[in-house]
VOVO-350912 format. One record per atom (N, C-alpha, C, O, CB): residue number from 1; residue in three letters; x, y, z. Coordinates in steps of 0.05 Angstrom, whole numbers. Glycine has a CB too. Layout:
N
nulo:rofi:east:north:up
NUM:ala:X:Y:Z
...
! end
This chain:
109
nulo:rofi:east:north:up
1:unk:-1261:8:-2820
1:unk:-1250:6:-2793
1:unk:-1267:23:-2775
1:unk:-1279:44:-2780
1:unk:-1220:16:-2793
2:unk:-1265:12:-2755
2:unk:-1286:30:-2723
2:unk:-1269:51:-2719
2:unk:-1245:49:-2721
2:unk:-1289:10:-2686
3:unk:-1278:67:-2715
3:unk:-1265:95:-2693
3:unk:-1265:88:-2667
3:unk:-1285:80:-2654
3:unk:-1284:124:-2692
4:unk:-1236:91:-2656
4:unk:-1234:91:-2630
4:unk:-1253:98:-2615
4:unk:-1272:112:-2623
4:unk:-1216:102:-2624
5:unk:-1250:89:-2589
5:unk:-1262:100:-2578
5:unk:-1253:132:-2562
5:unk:-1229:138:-2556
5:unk:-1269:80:-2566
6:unk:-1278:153:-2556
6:unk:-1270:172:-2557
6:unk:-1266:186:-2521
6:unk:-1284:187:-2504
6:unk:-1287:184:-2578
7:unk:-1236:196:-2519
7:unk:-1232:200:-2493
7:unk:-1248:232:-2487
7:unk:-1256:248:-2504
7:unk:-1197:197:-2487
8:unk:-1250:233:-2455
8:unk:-1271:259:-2451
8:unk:-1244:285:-2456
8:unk:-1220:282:-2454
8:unk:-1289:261:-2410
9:unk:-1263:310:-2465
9:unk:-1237:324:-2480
9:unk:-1229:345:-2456
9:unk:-1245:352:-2439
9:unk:-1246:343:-2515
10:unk:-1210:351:-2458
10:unk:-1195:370:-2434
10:unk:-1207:389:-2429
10:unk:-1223:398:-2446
10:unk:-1170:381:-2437
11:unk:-1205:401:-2405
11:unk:-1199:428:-2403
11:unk:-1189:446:-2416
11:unk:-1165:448:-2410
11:unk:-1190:430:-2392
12:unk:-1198:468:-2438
12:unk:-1178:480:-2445
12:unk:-1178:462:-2484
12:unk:-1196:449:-2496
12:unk:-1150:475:-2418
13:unk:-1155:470:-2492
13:unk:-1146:471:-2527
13:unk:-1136:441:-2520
13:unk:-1133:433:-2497
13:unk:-1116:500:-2542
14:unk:-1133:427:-2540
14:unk:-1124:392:-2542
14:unk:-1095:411:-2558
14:unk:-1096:426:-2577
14:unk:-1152:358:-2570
15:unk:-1066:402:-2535
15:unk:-1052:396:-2541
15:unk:-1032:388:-2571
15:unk:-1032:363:-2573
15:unk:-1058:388:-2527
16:unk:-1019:398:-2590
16:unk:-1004:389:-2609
16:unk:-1004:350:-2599
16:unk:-1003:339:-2577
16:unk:-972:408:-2606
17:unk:-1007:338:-2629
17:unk:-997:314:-2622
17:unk:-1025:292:-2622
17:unk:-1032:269:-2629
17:unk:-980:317:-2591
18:unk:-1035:315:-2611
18:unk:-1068:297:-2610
18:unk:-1077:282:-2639
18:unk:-1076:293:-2661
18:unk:-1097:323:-2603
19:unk:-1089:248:-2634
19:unk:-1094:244:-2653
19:unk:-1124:243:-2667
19:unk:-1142:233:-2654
19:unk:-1083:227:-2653
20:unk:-1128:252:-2690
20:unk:-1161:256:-2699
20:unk:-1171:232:-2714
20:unk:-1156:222:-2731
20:unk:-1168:284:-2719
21:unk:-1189:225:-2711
21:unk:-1197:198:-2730
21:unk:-1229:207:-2742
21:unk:-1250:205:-2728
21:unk:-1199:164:-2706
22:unk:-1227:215:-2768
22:unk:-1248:232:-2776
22:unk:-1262:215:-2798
22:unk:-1246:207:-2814
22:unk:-1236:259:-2787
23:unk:-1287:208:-2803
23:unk:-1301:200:-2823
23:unk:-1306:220:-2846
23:unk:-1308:244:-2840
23:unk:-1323:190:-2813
24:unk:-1306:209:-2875
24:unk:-1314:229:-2890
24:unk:-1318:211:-2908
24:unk:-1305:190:-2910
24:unk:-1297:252:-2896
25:unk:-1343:219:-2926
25:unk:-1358:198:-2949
25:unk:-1356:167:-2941
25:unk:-1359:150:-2959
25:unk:-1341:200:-2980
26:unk:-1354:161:-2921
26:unk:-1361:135:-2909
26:unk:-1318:122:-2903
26:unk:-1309:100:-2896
26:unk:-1388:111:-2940
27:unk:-1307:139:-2908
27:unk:-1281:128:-2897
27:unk:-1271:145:-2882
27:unk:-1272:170:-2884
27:unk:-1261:121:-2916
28:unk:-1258:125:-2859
28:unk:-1232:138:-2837
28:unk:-1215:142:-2843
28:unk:-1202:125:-2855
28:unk:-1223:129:-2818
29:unk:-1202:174:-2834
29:unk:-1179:183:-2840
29:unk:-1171:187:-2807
29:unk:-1185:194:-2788
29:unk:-1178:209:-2862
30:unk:-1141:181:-2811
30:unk:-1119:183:-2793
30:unk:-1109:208:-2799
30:unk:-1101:214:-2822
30:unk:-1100:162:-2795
31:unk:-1107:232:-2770
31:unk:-1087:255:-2770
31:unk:-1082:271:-2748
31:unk:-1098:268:-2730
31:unk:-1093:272:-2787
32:unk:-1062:288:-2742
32:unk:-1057:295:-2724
32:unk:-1052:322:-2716
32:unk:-1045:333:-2737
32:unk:-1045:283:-2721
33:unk:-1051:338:-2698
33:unk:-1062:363:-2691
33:unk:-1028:375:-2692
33:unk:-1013:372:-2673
33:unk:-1083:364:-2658
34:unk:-1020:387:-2712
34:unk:-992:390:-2711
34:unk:-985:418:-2700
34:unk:-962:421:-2693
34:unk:-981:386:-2739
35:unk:-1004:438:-2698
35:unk:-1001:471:-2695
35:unk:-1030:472:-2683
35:unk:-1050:461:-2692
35:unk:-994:492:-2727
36:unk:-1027:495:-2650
36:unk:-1053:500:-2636
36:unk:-1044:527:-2636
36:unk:-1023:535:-2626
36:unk:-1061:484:-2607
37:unk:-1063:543:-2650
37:unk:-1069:570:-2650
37:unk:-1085:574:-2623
37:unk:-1105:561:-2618
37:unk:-1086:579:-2675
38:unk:-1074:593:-2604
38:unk:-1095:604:-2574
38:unk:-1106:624:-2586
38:unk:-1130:628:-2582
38:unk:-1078:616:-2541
39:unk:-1085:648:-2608
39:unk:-1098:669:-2611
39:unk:-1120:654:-2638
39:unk:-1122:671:-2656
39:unk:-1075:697:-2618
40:unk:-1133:636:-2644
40:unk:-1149:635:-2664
40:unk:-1171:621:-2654
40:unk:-1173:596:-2659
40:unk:-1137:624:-2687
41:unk:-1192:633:-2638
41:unk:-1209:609:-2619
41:unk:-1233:595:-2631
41:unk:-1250:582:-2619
41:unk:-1222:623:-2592
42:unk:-1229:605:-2669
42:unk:-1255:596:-2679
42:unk:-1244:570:-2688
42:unk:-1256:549:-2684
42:unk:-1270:614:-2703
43:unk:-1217:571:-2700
43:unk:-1211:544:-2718
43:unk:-1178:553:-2699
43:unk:-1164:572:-2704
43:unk:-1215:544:-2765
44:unk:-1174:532:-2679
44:unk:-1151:537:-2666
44:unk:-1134:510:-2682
44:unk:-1111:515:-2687
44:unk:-1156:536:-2628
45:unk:-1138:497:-2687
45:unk:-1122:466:-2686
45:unk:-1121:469:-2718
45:unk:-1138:480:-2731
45:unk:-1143:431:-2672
46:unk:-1095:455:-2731
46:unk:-1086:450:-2752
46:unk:-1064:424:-2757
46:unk:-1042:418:-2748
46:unk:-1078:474:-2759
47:unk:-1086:410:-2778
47:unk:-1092:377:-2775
47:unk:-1082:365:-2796
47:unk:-1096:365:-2816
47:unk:-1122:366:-2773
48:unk:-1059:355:-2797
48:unk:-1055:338:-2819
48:unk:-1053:309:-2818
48:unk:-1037:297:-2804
48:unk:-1033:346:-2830
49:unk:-1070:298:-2832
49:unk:-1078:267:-2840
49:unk:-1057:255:-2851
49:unk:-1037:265:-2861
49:unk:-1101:265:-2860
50:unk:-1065:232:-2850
50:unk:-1038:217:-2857
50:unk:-1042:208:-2887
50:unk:-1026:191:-2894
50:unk:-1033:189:-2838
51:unk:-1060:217:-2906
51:unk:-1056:221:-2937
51:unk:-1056:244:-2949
51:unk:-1066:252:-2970
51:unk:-1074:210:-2950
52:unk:-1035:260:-2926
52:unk:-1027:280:-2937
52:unk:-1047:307:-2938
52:unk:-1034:328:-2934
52:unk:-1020:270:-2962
53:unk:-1070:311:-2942
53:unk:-1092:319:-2928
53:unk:-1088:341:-2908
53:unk:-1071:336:-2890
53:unk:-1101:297:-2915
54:unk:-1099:365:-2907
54:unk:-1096:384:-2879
54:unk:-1123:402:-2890
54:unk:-1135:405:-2912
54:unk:-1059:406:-2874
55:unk:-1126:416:-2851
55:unk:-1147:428:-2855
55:unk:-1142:442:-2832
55:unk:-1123:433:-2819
55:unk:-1171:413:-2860
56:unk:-1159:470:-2820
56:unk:-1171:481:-2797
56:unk:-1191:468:-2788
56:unk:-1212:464:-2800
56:unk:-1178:505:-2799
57:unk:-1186:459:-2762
57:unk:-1198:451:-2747
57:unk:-1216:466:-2716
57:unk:-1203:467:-2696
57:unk:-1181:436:-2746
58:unk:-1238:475:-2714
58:unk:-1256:479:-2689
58:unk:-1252:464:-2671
58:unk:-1247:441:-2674
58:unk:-1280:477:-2692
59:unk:-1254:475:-2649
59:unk:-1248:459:-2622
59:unk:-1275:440:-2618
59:unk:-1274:417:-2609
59:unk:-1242:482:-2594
60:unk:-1296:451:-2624
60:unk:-1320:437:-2634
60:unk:-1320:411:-2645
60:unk:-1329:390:-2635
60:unk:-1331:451:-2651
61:unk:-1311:414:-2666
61:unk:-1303:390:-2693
61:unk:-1289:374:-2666
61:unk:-1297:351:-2659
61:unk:-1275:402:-2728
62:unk:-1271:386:-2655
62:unk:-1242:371:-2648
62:unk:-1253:342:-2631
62:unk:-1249:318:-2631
62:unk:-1219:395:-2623
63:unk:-1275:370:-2613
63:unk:-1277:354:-2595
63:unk:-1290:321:-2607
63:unk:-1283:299:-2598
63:unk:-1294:371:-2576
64:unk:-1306:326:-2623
64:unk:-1329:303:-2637
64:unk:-1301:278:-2652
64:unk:-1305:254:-2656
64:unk:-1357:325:-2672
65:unk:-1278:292:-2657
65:unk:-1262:268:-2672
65:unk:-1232:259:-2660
65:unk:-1218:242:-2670
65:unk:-1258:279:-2703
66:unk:-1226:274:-2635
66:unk:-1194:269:-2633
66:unk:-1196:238:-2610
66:unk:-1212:234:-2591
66:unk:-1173:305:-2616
67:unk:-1182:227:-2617
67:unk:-1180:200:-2610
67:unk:-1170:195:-2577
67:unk:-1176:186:-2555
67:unk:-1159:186:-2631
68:unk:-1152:208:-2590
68:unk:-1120:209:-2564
68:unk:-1109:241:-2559
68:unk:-1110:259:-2576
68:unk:-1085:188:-2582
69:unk:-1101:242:-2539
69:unk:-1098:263:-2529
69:unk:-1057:263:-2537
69:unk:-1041:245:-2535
69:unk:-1115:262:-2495
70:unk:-1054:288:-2546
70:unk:-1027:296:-2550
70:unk:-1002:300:-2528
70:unk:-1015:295:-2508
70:unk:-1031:319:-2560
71:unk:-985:303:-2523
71:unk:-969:316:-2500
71:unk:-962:342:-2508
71:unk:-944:352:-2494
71:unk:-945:301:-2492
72:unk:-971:354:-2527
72:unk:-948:385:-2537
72:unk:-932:373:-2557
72:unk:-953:364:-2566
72:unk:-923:399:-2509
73:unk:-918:365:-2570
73:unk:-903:358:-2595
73:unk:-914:335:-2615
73:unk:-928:315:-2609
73:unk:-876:349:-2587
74:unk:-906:342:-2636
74:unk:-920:323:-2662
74:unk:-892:313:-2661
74:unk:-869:320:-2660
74:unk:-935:339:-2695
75:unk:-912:285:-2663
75:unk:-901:247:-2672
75:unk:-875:257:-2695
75:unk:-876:274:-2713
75:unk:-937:220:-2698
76:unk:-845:237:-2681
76:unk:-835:240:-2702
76:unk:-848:230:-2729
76:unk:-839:245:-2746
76:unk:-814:231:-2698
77:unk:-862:214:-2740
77:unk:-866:211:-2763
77:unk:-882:236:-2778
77:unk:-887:241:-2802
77:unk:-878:186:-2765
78:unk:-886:246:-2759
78:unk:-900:273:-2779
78:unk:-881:292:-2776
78:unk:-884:308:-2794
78:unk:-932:289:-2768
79:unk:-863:297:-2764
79:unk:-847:324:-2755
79:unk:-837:342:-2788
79:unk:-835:367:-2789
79:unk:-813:311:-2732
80:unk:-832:323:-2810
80:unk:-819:340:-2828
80:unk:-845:343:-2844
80:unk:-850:366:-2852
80:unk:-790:328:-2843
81:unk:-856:330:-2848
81:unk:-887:344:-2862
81:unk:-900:365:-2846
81:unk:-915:378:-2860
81:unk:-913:320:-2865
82:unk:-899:373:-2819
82:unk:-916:382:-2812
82:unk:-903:415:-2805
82:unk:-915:434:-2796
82:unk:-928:364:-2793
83:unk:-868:413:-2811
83:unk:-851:435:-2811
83:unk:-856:449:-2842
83:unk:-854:473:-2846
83:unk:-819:424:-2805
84:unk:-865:428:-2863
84:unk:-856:440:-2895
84:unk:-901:454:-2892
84:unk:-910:473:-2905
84:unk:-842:398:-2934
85:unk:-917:439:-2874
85:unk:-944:449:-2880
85:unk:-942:472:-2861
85:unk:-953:494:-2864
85:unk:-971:428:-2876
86:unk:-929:467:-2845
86:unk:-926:501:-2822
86:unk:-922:526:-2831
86:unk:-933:548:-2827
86:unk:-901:503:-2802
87:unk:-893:513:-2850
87:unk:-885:545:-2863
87:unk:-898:547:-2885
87:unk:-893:569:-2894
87:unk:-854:551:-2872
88:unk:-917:534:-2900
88:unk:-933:538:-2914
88:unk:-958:561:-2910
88:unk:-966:582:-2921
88:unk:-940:516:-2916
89:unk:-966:539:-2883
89:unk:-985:551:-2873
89:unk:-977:589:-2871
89:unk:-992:605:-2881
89:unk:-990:533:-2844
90:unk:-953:598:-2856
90:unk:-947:616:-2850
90:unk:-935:631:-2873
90:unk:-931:655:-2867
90:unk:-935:611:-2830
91:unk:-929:626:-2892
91:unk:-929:640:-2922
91:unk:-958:652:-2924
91:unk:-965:676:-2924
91:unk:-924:616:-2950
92:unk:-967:637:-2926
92:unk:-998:652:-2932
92:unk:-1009:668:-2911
92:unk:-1026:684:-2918
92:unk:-1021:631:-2938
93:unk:-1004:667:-2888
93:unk:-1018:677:-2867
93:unk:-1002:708:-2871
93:unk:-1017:727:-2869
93:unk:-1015:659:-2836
94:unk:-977:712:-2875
94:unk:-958:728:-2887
94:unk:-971:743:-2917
94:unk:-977:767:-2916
94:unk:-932:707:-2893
95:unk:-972:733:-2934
95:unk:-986:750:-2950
95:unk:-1014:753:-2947
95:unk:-1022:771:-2962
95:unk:-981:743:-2972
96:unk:-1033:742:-2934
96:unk:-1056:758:-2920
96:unk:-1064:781:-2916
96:unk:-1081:796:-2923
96:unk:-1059:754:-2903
97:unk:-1037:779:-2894
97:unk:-1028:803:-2881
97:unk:-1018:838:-2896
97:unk:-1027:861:-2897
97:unk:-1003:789:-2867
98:unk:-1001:826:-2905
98:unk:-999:844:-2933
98:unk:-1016:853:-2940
98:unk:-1022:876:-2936
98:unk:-992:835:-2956
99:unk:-1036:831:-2956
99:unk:-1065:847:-2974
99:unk:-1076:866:-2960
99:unk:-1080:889:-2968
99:unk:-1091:829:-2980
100:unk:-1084:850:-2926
100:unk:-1099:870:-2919
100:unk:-1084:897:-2907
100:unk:-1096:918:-2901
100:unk:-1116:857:-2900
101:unk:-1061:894:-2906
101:unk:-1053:923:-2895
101:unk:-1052:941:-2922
101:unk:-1057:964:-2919
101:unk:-1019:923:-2878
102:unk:-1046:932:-2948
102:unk:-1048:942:-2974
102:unk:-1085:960:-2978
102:unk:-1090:984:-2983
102:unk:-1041:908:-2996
103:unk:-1101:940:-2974
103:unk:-1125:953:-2978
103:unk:-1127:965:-2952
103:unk:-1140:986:-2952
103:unk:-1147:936:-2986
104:unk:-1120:958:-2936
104:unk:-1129:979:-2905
104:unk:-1121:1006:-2919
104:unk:-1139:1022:-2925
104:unk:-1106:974:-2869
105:unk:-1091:1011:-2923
105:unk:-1081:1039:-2938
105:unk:-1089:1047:-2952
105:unk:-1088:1072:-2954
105:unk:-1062:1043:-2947
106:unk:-1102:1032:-2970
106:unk:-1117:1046:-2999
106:unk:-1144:1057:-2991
106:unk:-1158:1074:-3004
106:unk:-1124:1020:-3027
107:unk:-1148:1047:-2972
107:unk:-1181:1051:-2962
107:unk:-1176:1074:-2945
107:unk:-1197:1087:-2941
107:unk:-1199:1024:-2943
108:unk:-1157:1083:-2935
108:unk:-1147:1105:-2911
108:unk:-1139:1128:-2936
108:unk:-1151:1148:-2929
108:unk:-1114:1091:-2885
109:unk:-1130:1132:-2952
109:unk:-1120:1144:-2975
109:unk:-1153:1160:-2990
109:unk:-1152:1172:-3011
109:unk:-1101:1117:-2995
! end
């Protein structure tokens, strides 16, 4: 299948909702920008595909693959996948956090 064609990218972070149409090993994947980090300006966008699939995304990258532009909220058809990869996501970002305040102390000690 062709990749859409690609609209000019905003001003500013692409919106939740936005859709990405990404090639990889010669196939298109379908996905969508479910969580925009402002405080993360290297890999702001977090993208889940529609085979289940997720990744950090660069506004860079973004710009080269997002199809369609978002309004602020993810598609009901993603809403409960993209609530169970959120708090995922934020489990880990949570114990990150931990480690590093763990070795920050040990290193201050």
């Amino acid at each position: 299948r062709a990749a859409a064609a690609r609209p000019s990218p905003p001003v500013g972070l692409f919106k939740t909702g936005s859709i990405v149409h990404k090639k990889n090993a010669g196939t298109w994947y379908r996905g969508e920008i479910i969580e925009v980090d402002e405080g993360d300006l290297d890999l702001p966008y977090y993208v889940l595909y529609d085979d289940g699939d997720d990744e950090d995304m660069s506004h860079e990258v973004a710009v080269e693959w997002v199809t369609q532009f978002g309004e602020g909220r993810v598609s009901v058809a993603n809403k409960g996948n993209a609530e169970k990869m959120l708090q995922r996501g934020k489990t880990r970002t949570r114990e990150l956090q931990t480690a590093e305040a763990a070795a920050a102390e040990a290193a201050a000690a």
